[in-house]
C-alpha positions as CSV (number, residue, x, y, z in Angstrom):
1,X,0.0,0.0,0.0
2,X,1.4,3.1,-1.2
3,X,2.2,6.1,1.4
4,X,0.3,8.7,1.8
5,X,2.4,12.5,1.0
6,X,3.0,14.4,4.6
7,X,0.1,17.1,4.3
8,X,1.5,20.5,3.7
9,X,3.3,22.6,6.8
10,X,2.5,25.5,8.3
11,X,5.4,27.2,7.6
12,X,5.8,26.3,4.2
13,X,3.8,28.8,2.3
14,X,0.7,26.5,2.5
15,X,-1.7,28.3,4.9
16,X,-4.1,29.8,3.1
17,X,-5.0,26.1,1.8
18,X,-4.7,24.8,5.7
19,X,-7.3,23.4,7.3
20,X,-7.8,22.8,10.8
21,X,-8.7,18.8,11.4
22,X,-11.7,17.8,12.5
23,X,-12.1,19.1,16.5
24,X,-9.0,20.6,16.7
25,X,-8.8,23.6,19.0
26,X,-7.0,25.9,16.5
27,X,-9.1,28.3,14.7
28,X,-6.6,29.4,12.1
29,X,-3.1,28.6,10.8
30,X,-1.7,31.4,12.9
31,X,-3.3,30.1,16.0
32,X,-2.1,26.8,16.0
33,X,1.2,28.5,15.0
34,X,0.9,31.1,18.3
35,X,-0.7,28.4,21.0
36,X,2.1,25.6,20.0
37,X,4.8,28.1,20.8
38,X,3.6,28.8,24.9
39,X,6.1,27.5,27.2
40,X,4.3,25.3,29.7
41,X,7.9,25.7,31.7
42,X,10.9,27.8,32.1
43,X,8.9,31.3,31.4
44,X,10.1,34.8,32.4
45,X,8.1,35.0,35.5
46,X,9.6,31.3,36.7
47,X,12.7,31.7,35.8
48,X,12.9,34.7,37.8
49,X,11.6,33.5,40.9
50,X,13.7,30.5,40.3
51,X,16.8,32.8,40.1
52,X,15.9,34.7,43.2
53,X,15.1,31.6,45.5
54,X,18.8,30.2,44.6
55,X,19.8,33.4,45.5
56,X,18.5,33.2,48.7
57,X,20.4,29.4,49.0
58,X,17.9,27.4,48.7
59,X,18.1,24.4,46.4
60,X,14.6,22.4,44.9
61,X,13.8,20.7,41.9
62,X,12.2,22.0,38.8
63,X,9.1,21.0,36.9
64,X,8.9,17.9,39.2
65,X,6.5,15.6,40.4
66,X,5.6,16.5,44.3
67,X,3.5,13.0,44.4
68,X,5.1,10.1,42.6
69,X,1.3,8.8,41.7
70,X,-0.1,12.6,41.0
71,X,0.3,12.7,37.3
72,X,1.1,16.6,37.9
73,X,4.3,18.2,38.2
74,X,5.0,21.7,40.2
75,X,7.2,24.5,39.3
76,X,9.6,24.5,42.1
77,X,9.5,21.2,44.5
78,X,11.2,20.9,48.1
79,X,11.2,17.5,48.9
80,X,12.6,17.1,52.2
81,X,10.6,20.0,53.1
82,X,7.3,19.5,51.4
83,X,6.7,22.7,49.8
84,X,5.5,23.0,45.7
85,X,5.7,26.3,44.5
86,X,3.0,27.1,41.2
87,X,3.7,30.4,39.2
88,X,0.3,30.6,37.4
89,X,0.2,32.3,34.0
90,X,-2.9,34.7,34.3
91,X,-4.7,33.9,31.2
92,X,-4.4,29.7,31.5
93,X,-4.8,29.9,35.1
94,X,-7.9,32.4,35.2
95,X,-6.6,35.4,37.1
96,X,-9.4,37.3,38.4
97,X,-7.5,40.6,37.7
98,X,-5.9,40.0,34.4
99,X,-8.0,37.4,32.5
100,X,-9.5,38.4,29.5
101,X,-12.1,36.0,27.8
102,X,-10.9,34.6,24.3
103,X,-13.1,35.9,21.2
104,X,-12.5,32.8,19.0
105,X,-13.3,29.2,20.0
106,X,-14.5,31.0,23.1
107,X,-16.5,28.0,23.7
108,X,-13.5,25.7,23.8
109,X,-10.9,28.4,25.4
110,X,-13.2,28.9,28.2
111,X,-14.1,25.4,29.6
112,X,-10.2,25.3,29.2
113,X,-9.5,27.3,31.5
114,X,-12.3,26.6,34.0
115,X,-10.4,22.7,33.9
116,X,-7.3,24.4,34.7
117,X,-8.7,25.9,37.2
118,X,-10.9,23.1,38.4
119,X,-7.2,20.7,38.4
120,X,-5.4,23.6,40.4
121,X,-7.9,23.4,43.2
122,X,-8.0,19.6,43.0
123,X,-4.2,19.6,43.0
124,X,-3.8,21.9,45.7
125,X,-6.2,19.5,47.9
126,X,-4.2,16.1,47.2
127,X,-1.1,18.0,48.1
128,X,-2.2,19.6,51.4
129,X,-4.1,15.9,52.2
130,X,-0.5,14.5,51.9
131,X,1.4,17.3,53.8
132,X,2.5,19.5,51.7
133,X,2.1,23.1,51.9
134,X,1.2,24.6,48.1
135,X,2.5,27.7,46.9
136,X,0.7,29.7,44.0
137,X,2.0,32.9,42.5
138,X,0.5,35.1,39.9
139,X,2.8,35.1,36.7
140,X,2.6,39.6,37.5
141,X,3.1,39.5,41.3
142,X,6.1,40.8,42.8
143,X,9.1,38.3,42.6
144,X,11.0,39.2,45.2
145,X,8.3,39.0,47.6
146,X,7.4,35.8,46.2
147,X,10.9,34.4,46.6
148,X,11.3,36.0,50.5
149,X,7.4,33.9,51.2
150,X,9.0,30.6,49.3
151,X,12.2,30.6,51.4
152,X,10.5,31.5,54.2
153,X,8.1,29.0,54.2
154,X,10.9,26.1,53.7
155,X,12.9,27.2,55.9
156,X,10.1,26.8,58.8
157,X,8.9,23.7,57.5
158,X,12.4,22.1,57.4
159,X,12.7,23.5,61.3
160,X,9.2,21.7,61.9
161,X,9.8,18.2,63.8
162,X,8.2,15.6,61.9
């Protein structure tokens, strides 16, 4: 049986003739183009804080699993001390001051990030059940405050007996 040809790329000069497949999420060519390009780790915002809690000598693990059986992984983890840190990104993560509703596909983009929402919460419930203590930031709050709360809060809980 004969191969099928690749269909055309999206960067190859073929998007007026691209056509999004059958429930796909991505509205146009450019879309697709814009929404595969979002770091899910390693953005500004994290890498900041990241930079500022070693600064402040504290060593943790990045984009790591908290719970070995949680299929979810947490920005900055502190094992011995049982602290995940989450830097939310305002849009996927709903931010009550900065999100702004989607005006394509606002049918799918909006129960998107309801789920997100809905998974942070449950997240942040399994991971307080099994003794950790959960951090979220806002991708726009203040850094340095964030990394002083973070080292803070480690510190203590690695002072705590067990």
């Amino acid at each position: 049986m004969p191969e099928e040809p690749d269909p055309p790329g999206i960067g190859d000069g073929e998007q007026k003739s691209w056509r999004a497949p059958d429930g796909s999420w991505a509205s146009s060519a450019a879309r697709r183009r814009n929404m595969q390009a979002i770091r899910n780790r390693d953005t500004k915002p994290e890498l900041t804080i990241r930079r500022l809690v070693h600064a402040l000598g504290l060593r943790y693990r990045v984009a790591a699993r908290p719970l070995p059986d949680l299929r979810r992984t947490a920005d900055l983890v502190f094992r011995p001390a049982k602290v995940a840190v989450f830097i939310d990104g305002c849009y996927w993560h709903g931010c009550p001051e900065h999100y702004i509703p989607p005006r394509t596909n606002k049918g799918y983009w909006s129960e998107k990030v309801t789920k997100n929402v809905a998974r942070d919460r449950d997240t942040d419930e399994q991971l307080a059940d099994a003794g950790w203590a959960v951090l979220r930031y806002w991708e726009h709050e203040n850094p340095v405050a964030c990394a002083h709360q973070i080292a803070d809060t480690v510190r203590r809980r690695r002072e705590e007996p067990t």
